[in-house]
LUMTOR-182324 format. One record per residue (C-alpha): residue in one letter; x, y, z negated. Coordinates in Angstrom, 3 decimals, always signed. Layout:
# residues N
<pt res="A" c1="X" c2="Y" c3="Z"/>
...
This chain:
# residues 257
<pt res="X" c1="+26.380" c2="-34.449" c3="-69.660"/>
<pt res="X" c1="+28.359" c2="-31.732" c3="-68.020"/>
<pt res="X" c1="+28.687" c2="-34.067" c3="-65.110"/>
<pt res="X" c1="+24.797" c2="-33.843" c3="-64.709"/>
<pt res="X" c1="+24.366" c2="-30.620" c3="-64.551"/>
<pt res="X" c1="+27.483" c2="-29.912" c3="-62.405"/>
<pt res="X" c1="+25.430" c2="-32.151" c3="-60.132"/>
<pt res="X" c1="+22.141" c2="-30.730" c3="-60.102"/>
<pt res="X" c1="+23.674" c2="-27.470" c3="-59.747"/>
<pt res="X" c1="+25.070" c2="-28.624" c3="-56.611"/>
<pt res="X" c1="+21.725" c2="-30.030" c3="-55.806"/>
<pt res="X" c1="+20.211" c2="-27.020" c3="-55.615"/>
<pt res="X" c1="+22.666" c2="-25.350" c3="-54.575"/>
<pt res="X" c1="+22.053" c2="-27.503" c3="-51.269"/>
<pt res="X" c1="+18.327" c2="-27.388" c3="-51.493"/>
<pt res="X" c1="+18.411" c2="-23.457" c3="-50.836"/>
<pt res="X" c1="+20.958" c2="-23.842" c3="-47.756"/>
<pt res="X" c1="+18.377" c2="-26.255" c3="-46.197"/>
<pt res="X" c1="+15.527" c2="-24.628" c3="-46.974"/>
<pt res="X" c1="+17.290" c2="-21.645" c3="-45.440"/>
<pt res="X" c1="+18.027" c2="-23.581" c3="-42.149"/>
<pt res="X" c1="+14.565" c2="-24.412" c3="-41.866"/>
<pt res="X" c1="+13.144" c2="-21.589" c3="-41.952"/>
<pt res="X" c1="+15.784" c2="-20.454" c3="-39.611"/>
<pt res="X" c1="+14.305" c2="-22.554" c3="-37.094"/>
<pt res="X" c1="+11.034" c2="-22.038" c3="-37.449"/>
<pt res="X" c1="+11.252" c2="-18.018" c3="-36.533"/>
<pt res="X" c1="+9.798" c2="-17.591" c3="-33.109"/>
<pt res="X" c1="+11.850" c2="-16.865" c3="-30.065"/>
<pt res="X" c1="+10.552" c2="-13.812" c3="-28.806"/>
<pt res="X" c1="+8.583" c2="-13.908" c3="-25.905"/>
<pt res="X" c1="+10.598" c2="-12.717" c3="-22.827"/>
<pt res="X" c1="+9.072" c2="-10.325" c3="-20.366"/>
<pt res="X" c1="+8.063" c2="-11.888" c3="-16.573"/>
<pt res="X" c1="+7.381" c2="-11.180" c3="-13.690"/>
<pt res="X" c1="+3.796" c2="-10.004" c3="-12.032"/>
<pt res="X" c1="+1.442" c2="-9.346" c3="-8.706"/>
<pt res="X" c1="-0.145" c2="-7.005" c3="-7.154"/>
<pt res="X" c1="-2.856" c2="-7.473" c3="-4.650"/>
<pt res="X" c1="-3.519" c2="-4.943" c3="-2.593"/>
<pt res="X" c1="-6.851" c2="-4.246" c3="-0.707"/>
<pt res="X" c1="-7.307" c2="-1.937" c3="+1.561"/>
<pt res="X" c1="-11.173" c2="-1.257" c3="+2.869"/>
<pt res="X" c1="-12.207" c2="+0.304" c3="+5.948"/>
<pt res="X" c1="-14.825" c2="+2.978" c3="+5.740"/>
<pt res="X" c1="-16.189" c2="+5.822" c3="+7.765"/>
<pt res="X" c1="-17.094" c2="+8.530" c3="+4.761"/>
<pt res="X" c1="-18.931" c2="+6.420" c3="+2.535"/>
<pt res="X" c1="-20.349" c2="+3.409" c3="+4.815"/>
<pt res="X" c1="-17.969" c2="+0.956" c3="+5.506"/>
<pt res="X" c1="-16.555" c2="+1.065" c3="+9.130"/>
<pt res="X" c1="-17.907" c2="-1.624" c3="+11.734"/>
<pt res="X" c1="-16.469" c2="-1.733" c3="+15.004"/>
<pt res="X" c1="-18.018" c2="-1.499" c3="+18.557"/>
<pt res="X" c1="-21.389" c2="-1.066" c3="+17.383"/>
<pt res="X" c1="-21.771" c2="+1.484" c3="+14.676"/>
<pt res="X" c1="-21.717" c2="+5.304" c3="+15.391"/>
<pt res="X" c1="-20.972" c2="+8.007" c3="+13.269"/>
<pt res="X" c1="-20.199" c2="+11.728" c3="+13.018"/>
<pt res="X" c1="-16.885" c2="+13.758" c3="+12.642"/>
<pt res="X" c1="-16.581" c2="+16.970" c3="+10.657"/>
<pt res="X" c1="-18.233" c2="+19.399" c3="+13.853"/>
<pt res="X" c1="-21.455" c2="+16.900" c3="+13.814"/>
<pt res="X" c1="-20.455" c2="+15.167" c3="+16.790"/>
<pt res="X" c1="-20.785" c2="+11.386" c3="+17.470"/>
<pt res="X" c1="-18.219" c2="+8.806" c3="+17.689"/>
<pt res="X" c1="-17.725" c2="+4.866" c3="+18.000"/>
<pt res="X" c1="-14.523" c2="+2.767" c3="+17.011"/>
<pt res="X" c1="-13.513" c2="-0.158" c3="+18.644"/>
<pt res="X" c1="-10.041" c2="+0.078" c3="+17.509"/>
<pt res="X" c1="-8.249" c2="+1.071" c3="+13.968"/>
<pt res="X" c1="-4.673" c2="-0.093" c3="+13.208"/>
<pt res="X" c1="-2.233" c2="+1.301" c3="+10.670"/>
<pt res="X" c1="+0.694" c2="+0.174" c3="+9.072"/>
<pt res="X" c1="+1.345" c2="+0.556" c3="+5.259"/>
<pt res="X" c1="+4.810" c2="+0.272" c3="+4.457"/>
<pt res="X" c1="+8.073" c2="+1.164" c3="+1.683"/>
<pt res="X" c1="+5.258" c2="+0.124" c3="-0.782"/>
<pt res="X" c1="+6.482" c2="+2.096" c3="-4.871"/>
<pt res="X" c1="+4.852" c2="+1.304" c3="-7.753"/>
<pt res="X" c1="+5.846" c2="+3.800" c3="-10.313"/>
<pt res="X" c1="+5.626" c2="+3.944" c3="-14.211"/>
<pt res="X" c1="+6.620" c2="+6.344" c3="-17.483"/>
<pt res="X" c1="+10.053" c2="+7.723" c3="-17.103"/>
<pt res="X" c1="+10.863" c2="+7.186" c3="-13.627"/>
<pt res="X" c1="+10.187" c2="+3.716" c3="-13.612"/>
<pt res="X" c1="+9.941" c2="+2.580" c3="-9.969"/>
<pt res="X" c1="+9.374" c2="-1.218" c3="-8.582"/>
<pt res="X" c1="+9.998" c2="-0.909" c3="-4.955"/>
<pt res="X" c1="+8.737" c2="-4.108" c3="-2.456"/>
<pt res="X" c1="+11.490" c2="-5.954" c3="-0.435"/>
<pt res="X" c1="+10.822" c2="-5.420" c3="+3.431"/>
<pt res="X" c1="+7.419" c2="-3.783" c3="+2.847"/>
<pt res="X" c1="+5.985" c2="-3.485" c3="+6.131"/>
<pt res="X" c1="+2.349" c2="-4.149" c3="+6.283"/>
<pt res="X" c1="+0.380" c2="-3.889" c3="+9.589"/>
<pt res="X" c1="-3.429" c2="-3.512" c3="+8.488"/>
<pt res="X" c1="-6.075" c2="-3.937" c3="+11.571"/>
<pt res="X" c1="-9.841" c2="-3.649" c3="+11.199"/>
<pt res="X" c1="-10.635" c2="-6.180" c3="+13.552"/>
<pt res="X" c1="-8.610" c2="-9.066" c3="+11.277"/>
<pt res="X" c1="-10.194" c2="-8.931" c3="+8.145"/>
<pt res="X" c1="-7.297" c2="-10.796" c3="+6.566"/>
<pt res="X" c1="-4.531" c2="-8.112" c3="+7.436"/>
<pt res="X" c1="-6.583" c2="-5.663" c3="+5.084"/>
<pt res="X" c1="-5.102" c2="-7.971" c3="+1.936"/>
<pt res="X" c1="-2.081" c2="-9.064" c3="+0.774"/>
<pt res="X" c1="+0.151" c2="-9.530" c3="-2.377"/>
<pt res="X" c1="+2.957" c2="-7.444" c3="-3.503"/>
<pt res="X" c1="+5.043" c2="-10.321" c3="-5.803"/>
<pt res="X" c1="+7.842" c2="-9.782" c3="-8.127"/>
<pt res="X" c1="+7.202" c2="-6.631" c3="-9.905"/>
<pt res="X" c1="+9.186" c2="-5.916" c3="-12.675"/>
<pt res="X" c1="+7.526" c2="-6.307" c3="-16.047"/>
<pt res="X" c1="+6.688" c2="-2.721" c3="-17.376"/>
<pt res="X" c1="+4.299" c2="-0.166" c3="-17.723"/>
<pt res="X" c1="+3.063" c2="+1.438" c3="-13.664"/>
<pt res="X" c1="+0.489" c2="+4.347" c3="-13.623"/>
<pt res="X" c1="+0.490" c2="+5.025" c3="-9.376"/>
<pt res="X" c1="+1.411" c2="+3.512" c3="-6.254"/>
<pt res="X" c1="+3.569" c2="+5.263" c3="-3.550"/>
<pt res="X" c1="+3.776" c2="+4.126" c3="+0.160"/>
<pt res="X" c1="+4.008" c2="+5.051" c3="+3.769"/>
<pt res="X" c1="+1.545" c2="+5.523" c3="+6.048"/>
<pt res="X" c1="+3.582" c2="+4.738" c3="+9.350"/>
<pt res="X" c1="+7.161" c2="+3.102" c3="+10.031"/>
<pt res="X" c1="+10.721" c2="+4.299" c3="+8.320"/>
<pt res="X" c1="+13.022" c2="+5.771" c3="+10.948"/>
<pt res="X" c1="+15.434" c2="+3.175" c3="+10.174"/>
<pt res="X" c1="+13.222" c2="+0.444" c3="+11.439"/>
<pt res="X" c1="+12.091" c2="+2.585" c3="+14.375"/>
<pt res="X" c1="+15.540" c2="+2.473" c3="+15.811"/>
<pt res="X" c1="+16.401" c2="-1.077" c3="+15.156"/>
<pt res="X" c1="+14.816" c2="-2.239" c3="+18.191"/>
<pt res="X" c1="+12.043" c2="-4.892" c3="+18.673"/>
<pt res="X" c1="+11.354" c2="-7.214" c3="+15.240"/>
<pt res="X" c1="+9.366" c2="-9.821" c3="+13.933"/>
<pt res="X" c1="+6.967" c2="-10.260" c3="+11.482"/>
<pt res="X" c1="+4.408" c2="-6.969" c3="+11.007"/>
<pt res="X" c1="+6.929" c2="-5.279" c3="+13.242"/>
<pt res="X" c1="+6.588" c2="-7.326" c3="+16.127"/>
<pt res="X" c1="+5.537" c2="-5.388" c3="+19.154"/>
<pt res="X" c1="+3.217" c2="-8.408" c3="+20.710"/>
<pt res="X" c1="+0.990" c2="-6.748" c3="+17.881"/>
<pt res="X" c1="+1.149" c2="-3.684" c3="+20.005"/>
<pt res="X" c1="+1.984" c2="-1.285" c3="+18.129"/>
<pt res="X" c1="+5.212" c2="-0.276" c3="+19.331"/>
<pt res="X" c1="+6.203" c2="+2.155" c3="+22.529"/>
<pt res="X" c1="+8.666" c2="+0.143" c3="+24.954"/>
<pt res="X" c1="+9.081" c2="+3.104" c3="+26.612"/>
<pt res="X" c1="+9.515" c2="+5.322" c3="+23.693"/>
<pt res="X" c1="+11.515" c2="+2.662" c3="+21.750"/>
<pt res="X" c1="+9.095" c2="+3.548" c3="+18.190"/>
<pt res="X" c1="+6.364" c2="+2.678" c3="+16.810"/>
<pt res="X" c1="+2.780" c2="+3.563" c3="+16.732"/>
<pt res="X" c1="+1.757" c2="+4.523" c3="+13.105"/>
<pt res="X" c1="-1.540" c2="+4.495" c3="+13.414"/>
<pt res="X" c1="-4.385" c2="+3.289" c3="+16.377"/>
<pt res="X" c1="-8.107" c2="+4.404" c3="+16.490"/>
<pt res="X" c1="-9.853" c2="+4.101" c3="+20.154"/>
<pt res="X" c1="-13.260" c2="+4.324" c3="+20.486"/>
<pt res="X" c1="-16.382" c2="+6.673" c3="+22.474"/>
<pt res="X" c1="-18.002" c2="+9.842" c3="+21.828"/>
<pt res="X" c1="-20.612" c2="+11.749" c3="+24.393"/>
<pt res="X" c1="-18.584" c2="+14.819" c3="+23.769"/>
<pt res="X" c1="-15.255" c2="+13.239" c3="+24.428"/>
<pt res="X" c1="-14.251" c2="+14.700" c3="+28.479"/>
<pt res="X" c1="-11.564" c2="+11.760" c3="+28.859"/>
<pt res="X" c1="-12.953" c2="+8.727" c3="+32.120"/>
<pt res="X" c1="-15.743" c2="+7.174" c3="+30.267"/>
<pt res="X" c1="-15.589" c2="+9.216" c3="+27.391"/>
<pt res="X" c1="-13.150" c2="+7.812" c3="+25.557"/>
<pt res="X" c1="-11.216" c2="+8.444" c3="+22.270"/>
<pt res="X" c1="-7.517" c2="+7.598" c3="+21.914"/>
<pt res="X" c1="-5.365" c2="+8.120" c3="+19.066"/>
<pt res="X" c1="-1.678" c2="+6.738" c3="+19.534"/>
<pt res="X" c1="+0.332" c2="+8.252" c3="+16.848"/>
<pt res="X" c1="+3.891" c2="+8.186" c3="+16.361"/>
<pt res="X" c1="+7.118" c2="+9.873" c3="+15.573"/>
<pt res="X" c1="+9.612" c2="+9.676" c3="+13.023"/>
<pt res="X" c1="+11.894" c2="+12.841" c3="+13.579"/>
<pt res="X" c1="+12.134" c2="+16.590" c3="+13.808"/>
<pt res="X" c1="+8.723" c2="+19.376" c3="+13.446"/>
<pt res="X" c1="+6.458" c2="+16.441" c3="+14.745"/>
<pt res="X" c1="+7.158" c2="+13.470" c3="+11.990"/>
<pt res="X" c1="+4.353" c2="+11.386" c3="+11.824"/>
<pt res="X" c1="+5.326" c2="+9.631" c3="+8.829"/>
<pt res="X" c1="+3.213" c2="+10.073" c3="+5.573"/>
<pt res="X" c1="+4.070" c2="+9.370" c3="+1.900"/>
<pt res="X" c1="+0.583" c2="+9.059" c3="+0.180"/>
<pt res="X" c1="+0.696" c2="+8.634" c3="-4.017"/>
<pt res="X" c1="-2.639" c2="+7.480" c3="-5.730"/>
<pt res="X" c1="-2.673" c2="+7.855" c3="-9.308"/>
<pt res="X" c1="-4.430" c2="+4.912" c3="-11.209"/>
<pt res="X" c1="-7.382" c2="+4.896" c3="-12.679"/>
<pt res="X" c1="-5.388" c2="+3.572" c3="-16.244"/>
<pt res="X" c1="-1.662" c2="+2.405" c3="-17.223"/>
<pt res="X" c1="-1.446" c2="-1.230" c3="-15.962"/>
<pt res="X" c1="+1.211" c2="-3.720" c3="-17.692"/>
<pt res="X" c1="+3.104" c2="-6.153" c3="-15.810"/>
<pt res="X" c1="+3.704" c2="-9.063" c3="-17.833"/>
<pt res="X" c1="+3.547" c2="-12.447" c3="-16.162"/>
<pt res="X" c1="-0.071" c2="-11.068" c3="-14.689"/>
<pt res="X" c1="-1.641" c2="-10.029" c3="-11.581"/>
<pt res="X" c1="-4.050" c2="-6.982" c3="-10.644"/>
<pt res="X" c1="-6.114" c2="-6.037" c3="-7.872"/>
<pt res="X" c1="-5.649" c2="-3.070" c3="-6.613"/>
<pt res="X" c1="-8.406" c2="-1.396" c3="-4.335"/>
<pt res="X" c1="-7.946" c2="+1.245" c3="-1.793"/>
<pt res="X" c1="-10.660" c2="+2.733" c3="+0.494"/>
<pt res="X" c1="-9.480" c2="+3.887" c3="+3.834"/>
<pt res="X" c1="-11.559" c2="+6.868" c3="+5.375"/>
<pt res="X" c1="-11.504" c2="+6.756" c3="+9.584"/>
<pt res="X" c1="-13.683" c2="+9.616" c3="+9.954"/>
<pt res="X" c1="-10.966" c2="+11.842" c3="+7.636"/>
<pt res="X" c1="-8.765" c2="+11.778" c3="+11.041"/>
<pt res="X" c1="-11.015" c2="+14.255" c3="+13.004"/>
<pt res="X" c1="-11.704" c2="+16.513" c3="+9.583"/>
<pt res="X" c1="-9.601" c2="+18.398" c3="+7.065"/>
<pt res="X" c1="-7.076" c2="+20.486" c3="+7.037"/>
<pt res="X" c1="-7.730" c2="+20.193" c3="+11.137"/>
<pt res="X" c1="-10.636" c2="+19.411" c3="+12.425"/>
<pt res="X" c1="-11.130" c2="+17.791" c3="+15.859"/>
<pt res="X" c1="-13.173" c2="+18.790" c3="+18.736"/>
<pt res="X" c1="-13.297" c2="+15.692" c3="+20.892"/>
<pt res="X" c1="-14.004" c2="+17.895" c3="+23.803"/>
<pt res="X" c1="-10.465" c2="+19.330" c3="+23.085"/>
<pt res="X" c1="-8.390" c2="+16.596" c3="+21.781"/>
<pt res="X" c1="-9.793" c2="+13.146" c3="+22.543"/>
<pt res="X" c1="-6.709" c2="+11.550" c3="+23.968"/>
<pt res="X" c1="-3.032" c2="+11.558" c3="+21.935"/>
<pt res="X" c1="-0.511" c2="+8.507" c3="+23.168"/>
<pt res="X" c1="+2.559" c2="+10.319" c3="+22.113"/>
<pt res="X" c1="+4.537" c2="+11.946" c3="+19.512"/>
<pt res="X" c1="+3.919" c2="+15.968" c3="+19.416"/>
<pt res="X" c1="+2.316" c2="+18.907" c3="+18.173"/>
<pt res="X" c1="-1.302" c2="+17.267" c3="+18.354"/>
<pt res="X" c1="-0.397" c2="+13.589" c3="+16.817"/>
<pt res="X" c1="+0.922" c2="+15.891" c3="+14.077"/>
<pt res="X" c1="-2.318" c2="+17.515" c3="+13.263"/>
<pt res="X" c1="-4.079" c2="+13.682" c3="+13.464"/>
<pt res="X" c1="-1.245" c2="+12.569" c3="+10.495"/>
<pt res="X" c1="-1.345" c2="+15.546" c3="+8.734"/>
<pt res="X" c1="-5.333" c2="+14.692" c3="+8.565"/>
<pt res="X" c1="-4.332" c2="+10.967" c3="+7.575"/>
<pt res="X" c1="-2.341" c2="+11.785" c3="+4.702"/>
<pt res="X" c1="-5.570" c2="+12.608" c3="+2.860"/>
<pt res="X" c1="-7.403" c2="+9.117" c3="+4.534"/>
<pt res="X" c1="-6.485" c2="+6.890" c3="+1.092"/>
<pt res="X" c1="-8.338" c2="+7.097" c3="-2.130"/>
<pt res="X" c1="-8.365" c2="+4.576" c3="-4.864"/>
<pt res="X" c1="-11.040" c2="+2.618" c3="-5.547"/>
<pt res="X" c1="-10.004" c2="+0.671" c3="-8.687"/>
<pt res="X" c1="-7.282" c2="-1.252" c3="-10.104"/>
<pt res="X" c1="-8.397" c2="-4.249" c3="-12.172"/>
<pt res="X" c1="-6.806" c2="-7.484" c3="-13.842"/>
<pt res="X" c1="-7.582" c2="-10.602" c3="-12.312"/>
């Protein structure tokens, strides 16, 4: 009799250790963290109506008239920052955006850390680094004209165009703006601040950004065309055009797809 119960003693004694090592592995395995997207979109306006080239006129901050046949820019050392410090910066983030390729105006920032991001940092123009590394490839390639052979930098940002009051041949408009060095840097940082805490987590977002061409003749210097209608160099007045750009960006939204 002792026997017996020696034995189912043992029984379940055994009984608890497997019921223990099933439940074991039945817990979960917590989830890990991944990797997200970004897609950023970047639309064209003139004030409030979107911005159509060759045919559409508008007015600058003085009242007077202007067409655009031409609006580059490049976008570049793309930051998306969160709580803390947090910072998720793009590898070779150089981003040529032109008006007259609709496609340029969108593309995907990949990778991103998962976390918590609340704004997005960037560059309106090219790092010095990159401006004295020569010709390149990719957004960087000068048969996209935007870079000064002569000058051996790039152009940051290109708007040609018309206006009646403009007293350049044919009345033309011609905004060539460069620089990376010294009193006359043309280079930009612009933060937006989203409209709500986004978290990355094996997701993607669409982020919107409107893009204001007629803020490059207004605020904090505004542009007679009769007196400054033609810049194709760094200096003192492609300064006052990128100290007017730095205000160009505003957010529009940034959703979850």
């Amino acid at each position: 009799m002792k026997k017996i119960h020696i034995y189912f003693y043992m029984l379940a004694i055994a009984s608890t250790l497997f019921a223990s090592s099933c439940k074991k592995d039945e817990t979960p395995t917590p989830a890990v963290p991944k990797n997200g997207s970004i897609e950023m979109h970047f639309s064209n306006k003139a004030d409030t109506a979107d911005l159509i080239l060759n045919t559409q006129w508008y007015k600058n901050q003085q009242g007077d008239s202007f067409k655009v046949t031409t609006f580059n820019y490049y976008i570049s050392n793309i930051i998306f920052n969160g709580p803390s410090s947090t910072q998720h910066k793009e590898a070779e983030s150089y981003h040529l955006v032109q008006a007259n390729n609709a496609s340029s105006s969108e593309f995907t920032v990949s990778g991103i850390a998962p976390g918590q991001y609340t704004s997005v940092t960037f560059l309106i123009g090219v790092d010095s680094l990159r401006n004295v590394s020569g010709a390149q490839t990719g957004a960087l390639d000068p048969a996209l004209g935007m870079f000064w052979t002569w000058n051996s930098g790039y152009i940051f940002m290109k708007m040609e165009g018309v206006a009646p009051k403009s007293t350049a041949a044919g009345n033309l408009l011609k905004f060539h703006i460069g620089g990376f060095s010294g009193a006359n840097n043309a280079v930009r940082a612009i933060t937006l601040p989203f409209n709500k805490t986004i978290a990355i987590d094996n997701n993607a977002f669409h982020c919107h950004i409107n893009v204001n061409a007629a803020q490059l003749f207004a605020s904090p210097n505004p542009i007679n065309f009769s007196i400054i209608n033609t810049v194709h160099m760094p200096g003192a007045n492609a300064k006052l055009i990128a100290d007017n750009y730095a205000s160009m960006f505003s957010l529009e939204e940034i959703v979850k797809k």
